[in-house]
C-alpha angles and dihedrals in degrees: 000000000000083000102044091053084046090055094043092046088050086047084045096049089046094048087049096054087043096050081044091046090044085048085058097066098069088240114108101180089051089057095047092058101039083049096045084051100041092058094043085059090048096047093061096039081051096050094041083052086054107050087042088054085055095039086055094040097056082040089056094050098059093058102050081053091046088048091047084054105057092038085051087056093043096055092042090060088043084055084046094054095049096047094051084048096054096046088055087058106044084051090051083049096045087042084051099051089038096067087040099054082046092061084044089056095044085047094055085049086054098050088034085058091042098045087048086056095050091042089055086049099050083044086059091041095049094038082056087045095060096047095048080044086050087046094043090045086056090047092052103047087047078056093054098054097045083048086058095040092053094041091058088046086052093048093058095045093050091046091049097051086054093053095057098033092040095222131107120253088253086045093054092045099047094051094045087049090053095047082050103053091045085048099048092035091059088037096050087048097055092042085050097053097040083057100051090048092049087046096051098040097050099036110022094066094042091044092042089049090045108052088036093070094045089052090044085059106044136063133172144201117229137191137205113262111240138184095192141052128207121220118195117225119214089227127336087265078083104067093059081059100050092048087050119195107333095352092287084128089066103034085054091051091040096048095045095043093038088226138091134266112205110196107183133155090284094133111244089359139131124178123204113193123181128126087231103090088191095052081038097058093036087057090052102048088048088049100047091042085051095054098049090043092053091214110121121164133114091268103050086038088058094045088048094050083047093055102045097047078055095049085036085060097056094044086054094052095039084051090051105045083038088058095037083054090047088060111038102249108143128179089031118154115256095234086058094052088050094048087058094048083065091063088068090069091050132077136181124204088344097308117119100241095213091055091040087059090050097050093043095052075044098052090029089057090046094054087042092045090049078044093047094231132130105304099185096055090045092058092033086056094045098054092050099049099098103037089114083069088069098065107011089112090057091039128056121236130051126296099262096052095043087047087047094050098045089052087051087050096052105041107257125165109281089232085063093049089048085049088048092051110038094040086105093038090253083136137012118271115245101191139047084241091055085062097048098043083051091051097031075060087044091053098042095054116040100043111118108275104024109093139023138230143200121241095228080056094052100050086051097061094052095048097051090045092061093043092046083053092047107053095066115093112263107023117126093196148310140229130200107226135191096025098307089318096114134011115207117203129206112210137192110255101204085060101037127063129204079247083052104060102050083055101040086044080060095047093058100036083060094036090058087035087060098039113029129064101216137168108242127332138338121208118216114204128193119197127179137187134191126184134202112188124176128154128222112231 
């Protein structure tokens, strides 16, 4: 219909221009009839329009319908194709839980069987267990008669003995008890003493003999122990250089060296502070070579600090393979050797650790050599006792675990890994070698001179010997002499005995044995005195 209104108003709109054009002509009859014509000519074009519009329109219809048909079939097939899709796969799915369901089945047979079967074993074992519980029942209470047959017996007994000793059975004990610990007290002291005596007599002469020759024979070089190294400077220019634009100089040097660097108002003066002596001296040979070469800045700093770990590398190995040949270890692997050069770089107390293992595997070969044992393995063990300190800051654990670990690692005689591991008594020695290698350390490091020590740690020592002293009965006080060597105890003598003493100076050697780390020995002495006054009127 929309189309049909547009074509008449387009007829309308053209009959309108010709009956104005007509109008034109001055001839208004003319135009009557042209315009009555022309819309009756209109009319019917208009009307034929109209009836072929409809004509296309119902047309047009048809065919949409014709066309929803046929979508609706084809969807319909398409509906019919999944479903049938679908379907397939659900059964493949059914078919496939199915047989599934069908193994699970076979394998519950299975366990019921085997569970049957279990079930049938525990009935025969419990069925074994009642009758060994009936048997054990019988035998118990067969016990238990014979206990109260035996407890009546002892009742008499004991009943009868107080009749004839007149005491009671606590009075009797108490008064045996006491004969016996006076007994035993007297006869402990004098054990103990006779011991002592033996001990000293057979051992003090040869071991004094002994480790006087080797000390006769070895000396050694020590060094402070420092945390820090001083760098001079050439004037205090020097230091804004050092520290570089916006301190990027100094980060660069600390980062790559791992220490710090303390730069203060101390006139022509660097300080360099770390805990690790290598990066330490690394840090120092790159600062003073920066310095004389002039050239400061983040990318010659990083070439120096290349070159010197390089260098410090070499100086570490030189210093190894010169110690290994010092002392005669040859053969030796040359990780191990490295790992020794560090020790050059390490003290302890003082002691130059490198030096102290070489005097160590030196005084550890004489007294194997006086001994007539290996004295080979006895240097070469010695030497080797303190390698864990080289890398005990890197590695967790203590030195001599690491040092124990690291001879296991590399092959080393089982004689050296026992020395290495029981130098500081962790575990027992095994060998003649492992003893020497412990008091050839001990020697090394307690003779006067070897090693320092902190005042704070000294105190200490002191202190925790007297209190060590103090807290046994009967004790009046106590003083550290010679510089923590003996401590000398003063006792009460109406609660000591002279018994008492040899038996109280053993308690606290092995009481400061048990709580304190010490160089050397420490001698405990016991003195009590015991005054009688009266006076003559």
């Amino acid at each position: 219909m929309f189309i049909i209104t547009i074509v008449a108003a387009l007829v309308f709109a053209l009959l309108g221009w010709i009956i104005g054009f007509v109008l034109s002509k001055n001839s208004q009859k003319a135009i009557q009839e042209e315009a009555q014509m022309t819309l009756q000519n209109a009319q019917a074009e208009s009307e034929l329009l109209r009836q072929q519009t409809q004509e296309d329109l119902a047309h047009q219809r048809r065919v949409n319908e014709r066309d929803n048909k046929a979508r609706q079939k084809e969807l319909l097939l398409e509906a019919k194709e999944e479903a049938r899709k679908y379907r397939v796969e659900i059964q493949e799915e059914f078919k496939s839980e199915r047989h599934e369901l069908k193994e699970m089945e076979v394998r519950l047979t299975q366990r019921e069987t085997v569970l049957d079967r279990k079930d049938e074993n525990l009935s025969n074992k419990e069925q074994v267990l009642e009758r060994k519980e009936q048997s054990l029942t019988d035998k118990a209470k067969h016990l238990d008669d014979r206990e109260d047959a035996v407890s009546q017996l002892e009742a008499k007994q004991q009943a009868e003995l107080e009749r004839i000793a007149s005491l009671t059975q606590e009075e009797a004990q108490e008064l045996i008890l006491a004969e016996t610990k006076k007994d035993l007290r007297h006869d402990i002291a004098n054990r103990i003493r006779e011991a002592n005596q033996e001990v000293r007599r057979t051992a003090d002469r040869e071991a004094k003999e002994l480790l006087a020759q080797a000390m006769q024979r070895m000396a050694g070089d020590f060094v402070t122990e420092q945390t820090v190294t001083t760098v001079h400077l050439p004037d205090d220019s020097m230091k804004g250089r050092i520290i570089g634009r916006e301190g990027r100089n100094i980060r660069t040097f600390e980062s790559l060296t791992g220490i710090d660097v303390i730069i203060d108002d101390t006139p022509e003066v660097v300080v360099l502070s770390s805990f690790d002596p290598i990066r330490r001296e690394i840090a120092r040979m790159t600062m003073e070579q920066l310095i004389q070469d002039g050239r400061i800045h983040p990318a010659r700093i990083e070439e120096l600090v290349e070159k010197n770990r390089l260098e410090m590398d070499n100086r570490i190995r030189e210093a190894g393979e010169a110690a290994a040949f010092e002392i005669g270890a040859v053969n030796m692997h040359p990780d191990l050797i490295k790992i020794m050069g560090r020790l050059q770089f390490r003290t302890s107390y003082g002691q130059n650790v490198l030096q102290h293992s070489v005097e160590v595997g030196k005084l550890a070969g004489l007294m194997a050599s006086e001994m007539g044992e290996n004295v080979d393995l006895a240097r070469r063990a010695g030497f080797l006792h303190d390698m864990g300190k080289a890398i005990d800051r890197e590695v967790e654990g203590s030195h001599v675990e690491i040092g124990t670990e690291f001879a296991k690692k590399y092959k080393e005689n089982p004689v050296v890994v026992n020395a290495i591991a029981s130098h500081h008594g962790d575990v027992e020695p095994t060998s003649v070698i492992a003893v020497l290698v412990a008091a050839a350390d001990a020697l090394s490091s307690a003779r006067p001179g070897a090693r320092n020590e902190s005042i704070e740690n000294y105190i200490k020592r002191l202190r925790d010997l007297e209190e060590i002293a103090g807290q046994f009965d009967g004790v009046k006080t106590s003083y550290a002499l010679q510089a923590g060597r003996e401590i000398r105890i003063m006792v009460e003598p109406n609660k000591v005995s002279d018994d008492d003493m040899t038996i109280l100076a053993h308690q606290v050697r092995k009481q400061i044995e048990d709580n304190l780390d010490y160089p050397g020995n420490i001698k405990v002495t016991l003195v009590r005195e015991l005054r009688a006054v009266d006076y003559a009127k």
